[in-house]
Backbone as ProteinMPNN parsed JSONL, in Angstrom:
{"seq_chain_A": "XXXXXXXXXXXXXXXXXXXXXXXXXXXXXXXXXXXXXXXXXXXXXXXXXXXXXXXXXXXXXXXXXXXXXXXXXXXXXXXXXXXXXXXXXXXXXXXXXXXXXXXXXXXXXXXXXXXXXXXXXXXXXXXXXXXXXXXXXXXXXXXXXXXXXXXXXXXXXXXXXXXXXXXXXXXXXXXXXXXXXXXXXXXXXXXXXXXXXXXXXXX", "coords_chain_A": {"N_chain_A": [[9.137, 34.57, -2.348], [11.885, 33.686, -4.396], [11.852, 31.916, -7.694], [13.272, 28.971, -8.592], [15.335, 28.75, -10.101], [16.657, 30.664, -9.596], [17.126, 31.046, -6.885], [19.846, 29.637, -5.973], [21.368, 31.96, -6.938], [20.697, 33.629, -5.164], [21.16, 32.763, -2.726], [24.001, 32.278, -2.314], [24.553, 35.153, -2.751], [23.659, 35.984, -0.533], [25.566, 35.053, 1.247], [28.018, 35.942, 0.259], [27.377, 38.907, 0.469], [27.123, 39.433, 3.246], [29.91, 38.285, 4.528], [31.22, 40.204, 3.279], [30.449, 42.607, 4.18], [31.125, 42.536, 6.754], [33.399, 42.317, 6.655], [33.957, 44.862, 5.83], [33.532, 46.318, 7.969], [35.346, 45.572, 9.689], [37.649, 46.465, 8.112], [37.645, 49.432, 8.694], [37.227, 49.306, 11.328], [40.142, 49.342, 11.914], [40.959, 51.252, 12.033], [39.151, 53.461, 12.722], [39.238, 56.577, 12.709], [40.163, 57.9, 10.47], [37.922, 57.534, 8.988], [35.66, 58.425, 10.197], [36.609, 60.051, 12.047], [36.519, 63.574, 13.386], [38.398, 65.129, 11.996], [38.234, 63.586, 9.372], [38.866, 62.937, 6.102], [35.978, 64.096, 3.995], [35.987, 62.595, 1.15], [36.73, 60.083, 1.984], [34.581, 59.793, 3.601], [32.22, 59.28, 2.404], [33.031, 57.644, 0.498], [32.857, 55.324, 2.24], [30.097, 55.084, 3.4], [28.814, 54.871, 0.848], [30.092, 52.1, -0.14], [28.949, 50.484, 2.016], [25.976, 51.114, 2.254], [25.629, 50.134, -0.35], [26.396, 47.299, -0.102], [24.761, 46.698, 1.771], [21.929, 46.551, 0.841], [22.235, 44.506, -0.84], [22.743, 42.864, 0.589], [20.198, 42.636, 2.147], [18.101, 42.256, 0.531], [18.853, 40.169, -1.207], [18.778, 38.349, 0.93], [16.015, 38.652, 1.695], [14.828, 37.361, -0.143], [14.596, 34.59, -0.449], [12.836, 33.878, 2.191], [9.879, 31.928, 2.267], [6.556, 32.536, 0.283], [7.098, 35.207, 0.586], [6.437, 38.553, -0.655], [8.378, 39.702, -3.28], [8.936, 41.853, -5.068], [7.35, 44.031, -3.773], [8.814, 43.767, -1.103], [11.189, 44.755, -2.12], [11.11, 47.606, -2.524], [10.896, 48.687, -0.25], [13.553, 48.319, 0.913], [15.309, 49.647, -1.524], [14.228, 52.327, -1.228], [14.98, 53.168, 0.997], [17.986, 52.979, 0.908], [17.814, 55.058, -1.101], [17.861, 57.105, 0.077], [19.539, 57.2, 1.894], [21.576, 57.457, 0.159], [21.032, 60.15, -0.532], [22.412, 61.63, 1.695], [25.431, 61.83, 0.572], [24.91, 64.635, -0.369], [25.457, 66.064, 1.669], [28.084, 66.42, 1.849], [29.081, 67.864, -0.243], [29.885, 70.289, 0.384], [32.916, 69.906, 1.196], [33.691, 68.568, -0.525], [34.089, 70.15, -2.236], [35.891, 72.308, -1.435], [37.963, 70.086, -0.752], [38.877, 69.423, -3.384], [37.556, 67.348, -4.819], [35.177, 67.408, -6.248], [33.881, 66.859, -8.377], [34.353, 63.813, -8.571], [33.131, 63.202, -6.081], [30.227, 63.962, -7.037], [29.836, 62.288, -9.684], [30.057, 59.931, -8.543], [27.942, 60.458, -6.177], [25.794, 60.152, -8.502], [25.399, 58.171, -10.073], [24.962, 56.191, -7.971], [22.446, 56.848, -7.05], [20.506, 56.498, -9.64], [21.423, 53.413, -9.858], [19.756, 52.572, -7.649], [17.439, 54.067, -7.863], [16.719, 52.453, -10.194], [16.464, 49.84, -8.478], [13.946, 50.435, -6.922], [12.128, 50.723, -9.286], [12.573, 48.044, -10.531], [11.004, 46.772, -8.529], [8.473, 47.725, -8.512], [7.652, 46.469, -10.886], [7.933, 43.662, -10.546], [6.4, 43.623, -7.841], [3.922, 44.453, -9.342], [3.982, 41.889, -11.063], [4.67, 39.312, -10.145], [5.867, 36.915, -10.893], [7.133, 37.633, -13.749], [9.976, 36.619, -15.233], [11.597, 38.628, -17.214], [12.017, 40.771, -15.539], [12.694, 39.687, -13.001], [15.273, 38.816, -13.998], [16.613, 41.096, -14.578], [17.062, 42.073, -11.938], [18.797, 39.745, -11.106], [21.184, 41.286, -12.467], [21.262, 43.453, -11.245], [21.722, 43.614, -8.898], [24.556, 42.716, -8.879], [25.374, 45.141, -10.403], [25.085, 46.876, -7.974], [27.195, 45.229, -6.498], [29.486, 45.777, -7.527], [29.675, 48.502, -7.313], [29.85, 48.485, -4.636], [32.418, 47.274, -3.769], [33.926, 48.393, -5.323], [34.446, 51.118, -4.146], [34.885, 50.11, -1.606], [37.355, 49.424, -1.763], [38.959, 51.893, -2.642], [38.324, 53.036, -0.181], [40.071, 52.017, 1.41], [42.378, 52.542, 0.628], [43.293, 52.652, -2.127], [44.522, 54.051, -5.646], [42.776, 57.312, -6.279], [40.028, 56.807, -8.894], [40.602, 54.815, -10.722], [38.304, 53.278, -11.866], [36.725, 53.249, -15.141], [34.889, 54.891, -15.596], [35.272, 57.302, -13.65], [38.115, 57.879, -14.008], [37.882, 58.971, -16.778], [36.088, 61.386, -15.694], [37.971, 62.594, -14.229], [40.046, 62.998, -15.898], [38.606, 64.878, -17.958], [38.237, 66.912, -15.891], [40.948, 67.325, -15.507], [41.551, 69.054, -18.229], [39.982, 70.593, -18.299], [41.114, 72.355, -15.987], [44.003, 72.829, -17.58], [46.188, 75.212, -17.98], [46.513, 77.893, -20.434], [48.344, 78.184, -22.927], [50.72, 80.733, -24.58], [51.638, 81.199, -27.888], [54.116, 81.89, -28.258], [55.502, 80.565, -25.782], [55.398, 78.364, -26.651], [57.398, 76.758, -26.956], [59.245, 73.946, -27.946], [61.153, 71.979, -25.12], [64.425, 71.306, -24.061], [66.09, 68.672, -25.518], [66.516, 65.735, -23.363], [69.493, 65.389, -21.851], [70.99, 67.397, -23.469], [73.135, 69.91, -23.806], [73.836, 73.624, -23.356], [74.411, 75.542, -25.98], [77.656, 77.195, -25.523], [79.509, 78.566, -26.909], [80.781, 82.136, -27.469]], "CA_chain_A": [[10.337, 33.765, -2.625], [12.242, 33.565, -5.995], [11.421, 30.593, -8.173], [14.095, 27.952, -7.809], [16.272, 28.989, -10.849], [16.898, 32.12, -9.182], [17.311, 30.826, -5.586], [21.111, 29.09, -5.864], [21.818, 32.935, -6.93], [20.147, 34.026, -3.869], [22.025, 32.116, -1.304], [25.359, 32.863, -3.064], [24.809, 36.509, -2.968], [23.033, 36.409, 0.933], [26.809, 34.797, 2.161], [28.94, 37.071, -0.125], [27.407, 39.918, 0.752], [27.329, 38.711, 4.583], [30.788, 38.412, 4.578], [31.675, 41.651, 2.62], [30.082, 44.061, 5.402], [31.867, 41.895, 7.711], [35.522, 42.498, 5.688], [34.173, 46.258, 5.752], [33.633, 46.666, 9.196], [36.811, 45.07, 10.125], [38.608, 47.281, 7.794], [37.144, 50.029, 9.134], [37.426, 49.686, 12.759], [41.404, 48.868, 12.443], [41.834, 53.111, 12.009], [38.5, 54.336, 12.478], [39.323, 57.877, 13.165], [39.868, 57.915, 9.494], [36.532, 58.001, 8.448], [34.23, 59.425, 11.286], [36.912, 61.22, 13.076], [36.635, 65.248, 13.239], [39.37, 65.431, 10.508], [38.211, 62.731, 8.421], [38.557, 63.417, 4.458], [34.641, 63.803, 2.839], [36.124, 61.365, 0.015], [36.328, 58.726, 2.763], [33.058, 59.102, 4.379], [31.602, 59.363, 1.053], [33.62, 55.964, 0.065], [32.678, 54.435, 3.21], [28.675, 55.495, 2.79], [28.535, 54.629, -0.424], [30.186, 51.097, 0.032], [28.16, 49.788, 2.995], [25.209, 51.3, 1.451], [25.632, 48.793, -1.239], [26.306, 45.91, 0.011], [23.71, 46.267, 2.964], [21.216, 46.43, 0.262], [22.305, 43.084, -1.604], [22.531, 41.597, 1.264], [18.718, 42.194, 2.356], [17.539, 41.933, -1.06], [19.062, 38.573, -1.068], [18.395, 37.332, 2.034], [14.666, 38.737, 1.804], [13.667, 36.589, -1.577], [14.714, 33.414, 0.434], [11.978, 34.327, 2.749], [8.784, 31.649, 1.293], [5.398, 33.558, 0.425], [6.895, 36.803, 0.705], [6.008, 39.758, -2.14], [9.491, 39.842, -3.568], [8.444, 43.684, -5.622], [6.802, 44.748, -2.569], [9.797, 43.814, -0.376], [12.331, 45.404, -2.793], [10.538, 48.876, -2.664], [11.578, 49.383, 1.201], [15.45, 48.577, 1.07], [15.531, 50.658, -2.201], [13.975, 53.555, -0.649], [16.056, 53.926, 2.458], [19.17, 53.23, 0.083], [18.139, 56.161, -1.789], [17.869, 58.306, 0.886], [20.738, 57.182, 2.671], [22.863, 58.53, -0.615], [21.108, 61.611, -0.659], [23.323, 61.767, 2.499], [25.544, 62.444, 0.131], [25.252, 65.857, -1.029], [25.614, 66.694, 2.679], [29.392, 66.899, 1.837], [29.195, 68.84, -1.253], [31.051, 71.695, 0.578], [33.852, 69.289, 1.654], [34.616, 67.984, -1.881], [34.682, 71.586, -3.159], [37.119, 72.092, -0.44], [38.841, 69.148, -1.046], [38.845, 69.191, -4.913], [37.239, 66.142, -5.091], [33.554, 67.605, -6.638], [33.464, 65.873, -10.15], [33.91, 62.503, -7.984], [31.068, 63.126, -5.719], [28.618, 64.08, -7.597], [29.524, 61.094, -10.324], [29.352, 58.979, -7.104], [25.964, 60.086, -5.973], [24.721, 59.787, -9.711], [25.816, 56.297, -10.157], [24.294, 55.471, -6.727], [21.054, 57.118, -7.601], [20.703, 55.684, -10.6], [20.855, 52.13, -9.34], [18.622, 52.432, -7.028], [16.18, 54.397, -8.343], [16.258, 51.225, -11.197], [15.813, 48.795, -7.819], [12.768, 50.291, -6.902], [11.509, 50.156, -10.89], [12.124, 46.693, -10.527], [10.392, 46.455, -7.525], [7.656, 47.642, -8.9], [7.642, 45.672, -11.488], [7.593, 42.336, -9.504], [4.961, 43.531, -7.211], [2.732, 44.205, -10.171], [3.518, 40.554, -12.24], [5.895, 38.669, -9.82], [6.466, 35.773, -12.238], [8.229, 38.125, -14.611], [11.515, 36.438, -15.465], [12.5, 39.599, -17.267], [12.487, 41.737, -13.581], [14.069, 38.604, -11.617], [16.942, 38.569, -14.489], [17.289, 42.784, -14.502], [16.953, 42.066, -10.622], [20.321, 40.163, -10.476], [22.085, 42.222, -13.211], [21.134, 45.112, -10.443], [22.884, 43.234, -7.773], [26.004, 42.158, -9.52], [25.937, 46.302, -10.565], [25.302, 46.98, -6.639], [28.484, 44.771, -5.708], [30.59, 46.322, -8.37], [29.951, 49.398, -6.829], [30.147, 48.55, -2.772], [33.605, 46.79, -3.656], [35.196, 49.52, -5.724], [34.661, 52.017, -2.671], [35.649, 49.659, -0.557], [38.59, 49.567, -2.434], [39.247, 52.977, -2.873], [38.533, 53.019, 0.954], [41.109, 50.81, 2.204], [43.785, 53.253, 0.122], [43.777, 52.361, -3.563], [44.705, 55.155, -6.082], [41.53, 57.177, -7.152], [40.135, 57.067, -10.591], [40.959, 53.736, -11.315], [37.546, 53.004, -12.625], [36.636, 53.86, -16.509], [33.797, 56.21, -15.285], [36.251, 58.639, -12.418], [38.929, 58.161, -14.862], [37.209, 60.255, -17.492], [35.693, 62.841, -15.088], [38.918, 63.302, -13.516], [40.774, 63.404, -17.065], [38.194, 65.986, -18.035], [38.534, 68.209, -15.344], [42.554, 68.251, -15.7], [41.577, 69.618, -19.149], [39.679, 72.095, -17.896], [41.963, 73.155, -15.435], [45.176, 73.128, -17.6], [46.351, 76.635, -18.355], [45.769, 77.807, -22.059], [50.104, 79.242, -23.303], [50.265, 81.813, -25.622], [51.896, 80.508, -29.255], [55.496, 82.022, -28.371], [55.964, 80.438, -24.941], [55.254, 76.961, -26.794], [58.699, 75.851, -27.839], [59.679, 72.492, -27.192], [61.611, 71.689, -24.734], [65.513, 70.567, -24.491], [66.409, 66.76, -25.162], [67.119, 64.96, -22.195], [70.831, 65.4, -21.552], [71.683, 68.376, -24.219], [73.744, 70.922, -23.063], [73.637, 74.847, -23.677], [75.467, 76.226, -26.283], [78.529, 77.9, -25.135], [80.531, 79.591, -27.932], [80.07, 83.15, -27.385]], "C_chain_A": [[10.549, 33.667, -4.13], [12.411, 32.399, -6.398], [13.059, 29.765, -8.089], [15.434, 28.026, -8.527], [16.857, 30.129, -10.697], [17.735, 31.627, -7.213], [18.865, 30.305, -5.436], [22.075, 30.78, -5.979], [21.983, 33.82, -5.313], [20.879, 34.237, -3.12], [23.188, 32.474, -1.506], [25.493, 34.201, -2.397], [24.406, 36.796, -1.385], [25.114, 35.79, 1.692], [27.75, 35.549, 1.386], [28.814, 38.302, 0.508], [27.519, 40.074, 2.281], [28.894, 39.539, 4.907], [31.388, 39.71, 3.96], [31.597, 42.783, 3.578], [30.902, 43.401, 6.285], [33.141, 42.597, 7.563], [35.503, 44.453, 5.98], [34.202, 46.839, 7.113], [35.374, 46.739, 9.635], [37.692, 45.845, 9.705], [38.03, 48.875, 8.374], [37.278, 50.562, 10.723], [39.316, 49.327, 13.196], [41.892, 50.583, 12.597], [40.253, 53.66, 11.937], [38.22, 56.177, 11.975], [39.616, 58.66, 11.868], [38.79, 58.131, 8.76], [35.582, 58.391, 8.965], [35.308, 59.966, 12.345], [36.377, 62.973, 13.014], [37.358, 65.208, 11.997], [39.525, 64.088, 9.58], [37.604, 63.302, 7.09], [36.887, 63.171, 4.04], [34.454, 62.612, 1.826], [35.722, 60.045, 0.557], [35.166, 58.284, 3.322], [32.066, 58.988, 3.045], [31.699, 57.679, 0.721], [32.953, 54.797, 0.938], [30.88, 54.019, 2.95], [28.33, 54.572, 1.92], [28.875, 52.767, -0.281], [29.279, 50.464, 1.125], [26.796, 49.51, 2.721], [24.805, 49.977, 0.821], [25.719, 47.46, -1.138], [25.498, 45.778, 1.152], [22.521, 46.196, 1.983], [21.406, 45.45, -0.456], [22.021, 42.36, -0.36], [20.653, 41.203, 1.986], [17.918, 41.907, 1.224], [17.289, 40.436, -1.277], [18.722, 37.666, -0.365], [16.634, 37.257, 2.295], [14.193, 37.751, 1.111], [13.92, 35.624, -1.137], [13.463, 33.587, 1.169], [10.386, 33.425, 1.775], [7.53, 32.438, 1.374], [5.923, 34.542, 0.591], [6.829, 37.575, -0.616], [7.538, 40.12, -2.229], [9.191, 41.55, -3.898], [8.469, 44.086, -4.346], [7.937, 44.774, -1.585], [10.539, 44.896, -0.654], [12.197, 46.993, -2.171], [11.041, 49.474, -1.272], [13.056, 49.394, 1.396], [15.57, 49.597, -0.024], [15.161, 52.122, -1.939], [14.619, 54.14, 0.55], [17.321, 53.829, 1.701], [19.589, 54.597, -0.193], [18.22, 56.872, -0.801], [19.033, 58.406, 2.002], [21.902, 58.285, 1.659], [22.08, 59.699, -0.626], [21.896, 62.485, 0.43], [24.268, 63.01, 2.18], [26.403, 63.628, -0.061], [25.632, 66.761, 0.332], [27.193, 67.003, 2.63], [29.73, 67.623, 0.371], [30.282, 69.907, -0.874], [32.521, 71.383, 0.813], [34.478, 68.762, 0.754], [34.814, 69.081, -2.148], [36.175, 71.625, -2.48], [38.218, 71.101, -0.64], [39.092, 69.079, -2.98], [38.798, 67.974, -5.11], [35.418, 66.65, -5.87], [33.037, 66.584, -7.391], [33.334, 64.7, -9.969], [33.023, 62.374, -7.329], [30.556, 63.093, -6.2], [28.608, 62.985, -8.663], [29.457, 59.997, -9.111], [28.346, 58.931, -6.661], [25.285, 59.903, -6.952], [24.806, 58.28, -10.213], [24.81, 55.729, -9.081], [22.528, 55.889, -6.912], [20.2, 56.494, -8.566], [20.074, 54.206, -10.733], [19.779, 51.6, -8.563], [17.368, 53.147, -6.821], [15.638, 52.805, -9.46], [15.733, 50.198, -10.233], [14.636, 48.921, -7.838], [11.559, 50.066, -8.167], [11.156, 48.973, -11.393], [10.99, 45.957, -9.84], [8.494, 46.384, -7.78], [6.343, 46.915, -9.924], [6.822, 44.268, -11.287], [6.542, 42.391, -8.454], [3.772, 43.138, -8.099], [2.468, 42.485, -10.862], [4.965, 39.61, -11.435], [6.567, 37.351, -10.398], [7.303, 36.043, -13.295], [9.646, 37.549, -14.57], [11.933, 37.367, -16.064], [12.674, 40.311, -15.95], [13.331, 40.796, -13.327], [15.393, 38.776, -12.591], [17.404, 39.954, -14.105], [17.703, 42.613, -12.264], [18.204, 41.646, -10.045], [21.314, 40.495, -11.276], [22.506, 43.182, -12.165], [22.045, 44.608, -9.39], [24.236, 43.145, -7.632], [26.392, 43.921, -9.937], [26.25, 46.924, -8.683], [26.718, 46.54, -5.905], [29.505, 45.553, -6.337], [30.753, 47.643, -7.845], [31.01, 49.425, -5.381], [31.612, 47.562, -3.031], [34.34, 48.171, -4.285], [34.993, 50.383, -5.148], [34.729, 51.472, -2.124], [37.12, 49.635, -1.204], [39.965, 50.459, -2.359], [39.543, 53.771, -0.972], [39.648, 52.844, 1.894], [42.809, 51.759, 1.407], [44.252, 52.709, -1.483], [43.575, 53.548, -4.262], [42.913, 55.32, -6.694], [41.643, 56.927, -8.578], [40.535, 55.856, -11.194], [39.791, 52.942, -12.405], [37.399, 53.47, -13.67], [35.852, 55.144, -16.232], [34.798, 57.319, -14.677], [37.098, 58.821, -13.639], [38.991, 59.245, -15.983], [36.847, 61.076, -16.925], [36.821, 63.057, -15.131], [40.054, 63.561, -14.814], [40.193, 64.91, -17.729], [38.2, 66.986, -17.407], [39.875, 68.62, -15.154], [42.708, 68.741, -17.296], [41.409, 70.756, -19.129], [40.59, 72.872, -17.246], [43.112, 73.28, -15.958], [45.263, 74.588, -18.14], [46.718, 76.495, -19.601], [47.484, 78.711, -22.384], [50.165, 79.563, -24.259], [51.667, 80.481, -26.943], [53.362, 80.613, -29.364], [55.9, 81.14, -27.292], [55.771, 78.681, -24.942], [56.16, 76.353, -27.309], [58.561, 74.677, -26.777], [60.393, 72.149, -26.254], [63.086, 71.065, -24.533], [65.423, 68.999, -24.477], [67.056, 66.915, -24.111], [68.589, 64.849, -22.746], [71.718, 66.734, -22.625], [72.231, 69.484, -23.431], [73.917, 72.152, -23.644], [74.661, 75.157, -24.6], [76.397, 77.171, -25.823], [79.589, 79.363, -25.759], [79.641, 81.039, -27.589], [80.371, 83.788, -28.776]], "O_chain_A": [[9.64, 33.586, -4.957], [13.066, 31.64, -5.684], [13.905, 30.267, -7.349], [16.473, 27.607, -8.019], [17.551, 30.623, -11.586], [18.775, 32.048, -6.705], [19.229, 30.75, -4.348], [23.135, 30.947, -5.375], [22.9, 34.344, -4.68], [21.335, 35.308, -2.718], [23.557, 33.23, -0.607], [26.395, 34.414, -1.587], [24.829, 37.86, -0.933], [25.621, 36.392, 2.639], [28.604, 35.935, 2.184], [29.774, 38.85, 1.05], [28.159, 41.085, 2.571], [29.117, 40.686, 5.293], [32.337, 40.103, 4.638], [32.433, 43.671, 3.748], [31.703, 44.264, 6.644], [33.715, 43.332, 8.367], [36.471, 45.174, 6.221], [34.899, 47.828, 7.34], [36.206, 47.632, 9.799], [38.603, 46.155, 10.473], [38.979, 49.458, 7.851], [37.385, 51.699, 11.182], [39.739, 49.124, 14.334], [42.915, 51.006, 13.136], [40.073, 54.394, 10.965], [37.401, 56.739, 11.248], [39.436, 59.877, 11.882], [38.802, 58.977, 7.867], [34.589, 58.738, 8.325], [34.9, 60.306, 13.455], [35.573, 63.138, 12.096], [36.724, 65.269, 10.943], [40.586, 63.627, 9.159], [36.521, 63.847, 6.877], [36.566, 62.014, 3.768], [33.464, 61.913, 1.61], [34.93, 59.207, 0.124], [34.73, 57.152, 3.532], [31.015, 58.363, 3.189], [30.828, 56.809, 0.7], [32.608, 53.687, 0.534], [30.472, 52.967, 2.457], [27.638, 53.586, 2.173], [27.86, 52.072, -0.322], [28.769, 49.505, 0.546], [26.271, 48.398, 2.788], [24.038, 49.092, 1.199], [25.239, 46.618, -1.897], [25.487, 44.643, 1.627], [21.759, 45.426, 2.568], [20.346, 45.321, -1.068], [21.223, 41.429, -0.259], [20.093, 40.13, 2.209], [16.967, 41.133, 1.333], [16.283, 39.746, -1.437], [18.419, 36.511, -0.663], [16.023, 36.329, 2.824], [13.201, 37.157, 1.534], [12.882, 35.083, -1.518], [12.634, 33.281, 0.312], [9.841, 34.017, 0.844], [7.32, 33.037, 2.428], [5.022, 35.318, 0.909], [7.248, 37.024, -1.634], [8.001, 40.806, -1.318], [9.24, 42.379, -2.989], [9.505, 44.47, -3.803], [8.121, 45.899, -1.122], [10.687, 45.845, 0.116], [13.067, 47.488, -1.454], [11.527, 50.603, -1.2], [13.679, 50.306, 1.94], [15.989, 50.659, 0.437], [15.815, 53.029, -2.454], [14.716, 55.31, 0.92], [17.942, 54.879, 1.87], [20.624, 55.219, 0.042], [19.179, 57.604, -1.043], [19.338, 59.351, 2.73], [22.619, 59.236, 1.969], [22.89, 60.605, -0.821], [22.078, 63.695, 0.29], [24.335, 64.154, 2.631], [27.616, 63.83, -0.023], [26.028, 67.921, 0.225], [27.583, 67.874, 3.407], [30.915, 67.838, 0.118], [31.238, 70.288, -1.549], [33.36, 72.277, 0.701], [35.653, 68.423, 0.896], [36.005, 69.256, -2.409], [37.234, 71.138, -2.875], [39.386, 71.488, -0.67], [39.818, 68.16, -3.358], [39.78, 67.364, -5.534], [34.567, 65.765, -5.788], [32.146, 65.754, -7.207], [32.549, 64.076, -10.682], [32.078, 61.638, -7.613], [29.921, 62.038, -6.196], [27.481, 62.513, -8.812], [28.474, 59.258, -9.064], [27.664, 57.912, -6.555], [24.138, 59.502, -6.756], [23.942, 57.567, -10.724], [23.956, 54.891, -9.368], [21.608, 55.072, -6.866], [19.15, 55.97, -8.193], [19.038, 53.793, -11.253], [19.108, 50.578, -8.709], [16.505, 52.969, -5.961], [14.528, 52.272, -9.457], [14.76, 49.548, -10.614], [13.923, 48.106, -8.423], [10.483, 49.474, -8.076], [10.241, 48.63, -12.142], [10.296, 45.016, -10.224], [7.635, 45.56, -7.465], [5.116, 46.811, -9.906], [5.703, 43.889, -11.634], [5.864, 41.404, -8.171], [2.972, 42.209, -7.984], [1.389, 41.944, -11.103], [6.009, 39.324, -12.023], [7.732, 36.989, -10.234], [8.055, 35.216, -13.81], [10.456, 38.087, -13.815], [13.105, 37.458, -15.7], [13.786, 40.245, -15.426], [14.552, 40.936, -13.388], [16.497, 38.869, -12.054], [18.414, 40.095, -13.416], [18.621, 43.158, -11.651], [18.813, 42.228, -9.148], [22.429, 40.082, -10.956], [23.632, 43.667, -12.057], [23.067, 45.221, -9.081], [24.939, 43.388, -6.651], [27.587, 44.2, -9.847], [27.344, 47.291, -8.254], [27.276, 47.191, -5.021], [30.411, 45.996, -5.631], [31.904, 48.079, -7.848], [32.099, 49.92, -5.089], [31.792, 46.97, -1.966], [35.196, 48.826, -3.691], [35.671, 51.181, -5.796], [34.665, 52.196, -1.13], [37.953, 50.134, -0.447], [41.159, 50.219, -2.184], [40.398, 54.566, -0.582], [39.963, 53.472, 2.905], [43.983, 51.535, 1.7], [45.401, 52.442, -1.835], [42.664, 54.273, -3.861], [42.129, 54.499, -7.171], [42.636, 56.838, -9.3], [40.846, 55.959, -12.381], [40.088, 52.263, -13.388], [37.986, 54.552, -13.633], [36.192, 56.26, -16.624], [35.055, 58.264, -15.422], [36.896, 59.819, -14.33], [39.837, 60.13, -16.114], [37.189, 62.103, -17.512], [37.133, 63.787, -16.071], [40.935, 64.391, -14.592], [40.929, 65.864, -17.981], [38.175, 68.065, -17.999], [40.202, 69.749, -14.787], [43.859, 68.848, -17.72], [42.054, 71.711, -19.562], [40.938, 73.954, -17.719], [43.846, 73.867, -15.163], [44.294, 75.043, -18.747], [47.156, 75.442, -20.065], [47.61, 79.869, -21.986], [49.705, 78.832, -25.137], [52.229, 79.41, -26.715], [54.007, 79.9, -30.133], [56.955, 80.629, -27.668], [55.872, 77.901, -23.994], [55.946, 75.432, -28.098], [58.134, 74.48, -25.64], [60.499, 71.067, -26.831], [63.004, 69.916, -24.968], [64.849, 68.283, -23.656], [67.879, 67.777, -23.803], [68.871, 64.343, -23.832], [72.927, 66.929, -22.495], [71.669, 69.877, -22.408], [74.259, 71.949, -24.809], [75.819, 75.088, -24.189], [75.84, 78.259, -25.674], [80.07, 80.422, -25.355], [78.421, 81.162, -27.472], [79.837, 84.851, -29.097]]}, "name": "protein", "num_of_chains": 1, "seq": "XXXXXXXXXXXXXXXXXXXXXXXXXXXXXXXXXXXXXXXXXXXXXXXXXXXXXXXXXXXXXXXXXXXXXXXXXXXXXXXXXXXXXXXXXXXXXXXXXXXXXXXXXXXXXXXXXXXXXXXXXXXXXXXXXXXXXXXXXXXXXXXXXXXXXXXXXXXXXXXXXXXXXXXXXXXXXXXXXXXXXXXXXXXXXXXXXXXXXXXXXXX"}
């Protein structure tokens, strides 16, 4: 259990996150066929994944360190390890973003998600070894508050909000319409007419 200046966080974050998988389900089962049909977009099951993911791991996280006498570290180490291996999921649609020209968002999607929860279990470790550490318990709910930030902005993105809205996608996806714009030779770079000019006529 987490010492007592930690515990009001706890409870907070065990009925947010509660309710969040709840909100995701619900949105979820109003059009399933959307995201686990046969012809459901990669992006979405990706989005979907990735969001549930995240907030099923706050929410046991949270609801575990409530739990008195239990090895907070030692706990951590099992939700963070099925996390990770849930996103290595994943790369199982690699061929489906190519396909879809969505790549540069996957793969910053599974590295973000990796990432985090490779750092849970770090923590985890942490807190097994010296569970009194107030630096771990603080990085512990930095990690959570990064965890929600995730499992909301794919739920987000889920539910039909434009991609790329985040600072991170935003830049991939700016960088790869760099890459892909076509390179025009030095004559075929004139400017353009003003809006509303009309062709000279006089012959």
């Amino acid at each position: 259990m987490v010492p007592t200046a930690y515990s009001g966080f706890m409870v907070a974050s065990t009925q947010a996150s509660a309710a969040l998988i709840g909100l995701l389900f619900v949105s979820i089962s109003i059009a399933p066929q959307r995201v686990f049909g046969s012809e459901a977009e990669a992006s979405r099951q990706g989005l979907a994944l990735s969001s549930f993911t995240a907030l099923a791991n706050v929410f046991f996280i949270s609801f575990g360190s409530l739990i008195p006498m239990l090895p907070l570290g030692l706990f951590m180490i099992f939700p963070g390890a099925v996390t990770a291996s849930q996103t290595m999921l994943l790369l199982q649609l690699l061929p489906n973003w190519r396909r879809e020209r969505t790549l540069i968002r996957g793969i910053a999607l599974f590295m973000v998600s990796a990432v985090l929860y490779g750092y849970e279990i770090a923590i985890g470790v942490q807190l097994w070894q010296s569970p009194s550490n107030t630096g771990a318990l603080t990085g512990l709910l930095e990690l959570l508050l990064g965890a929600y930030a995730i499992g909301l902005a794919r739920a987000w993105e889920l539910l039909g909000a434009a991609h790329g809205r985040g600072i991170t996608f935003a830049a991939f996806e700016h960088l790869a319409a760099l890459l892909r714009r076509p390179v025009h030779k030095s004559n075929e770079s004139a400017s353009p007419p003003e809006p509303g000019a009309k062709p000279d006529d006089r012959r």
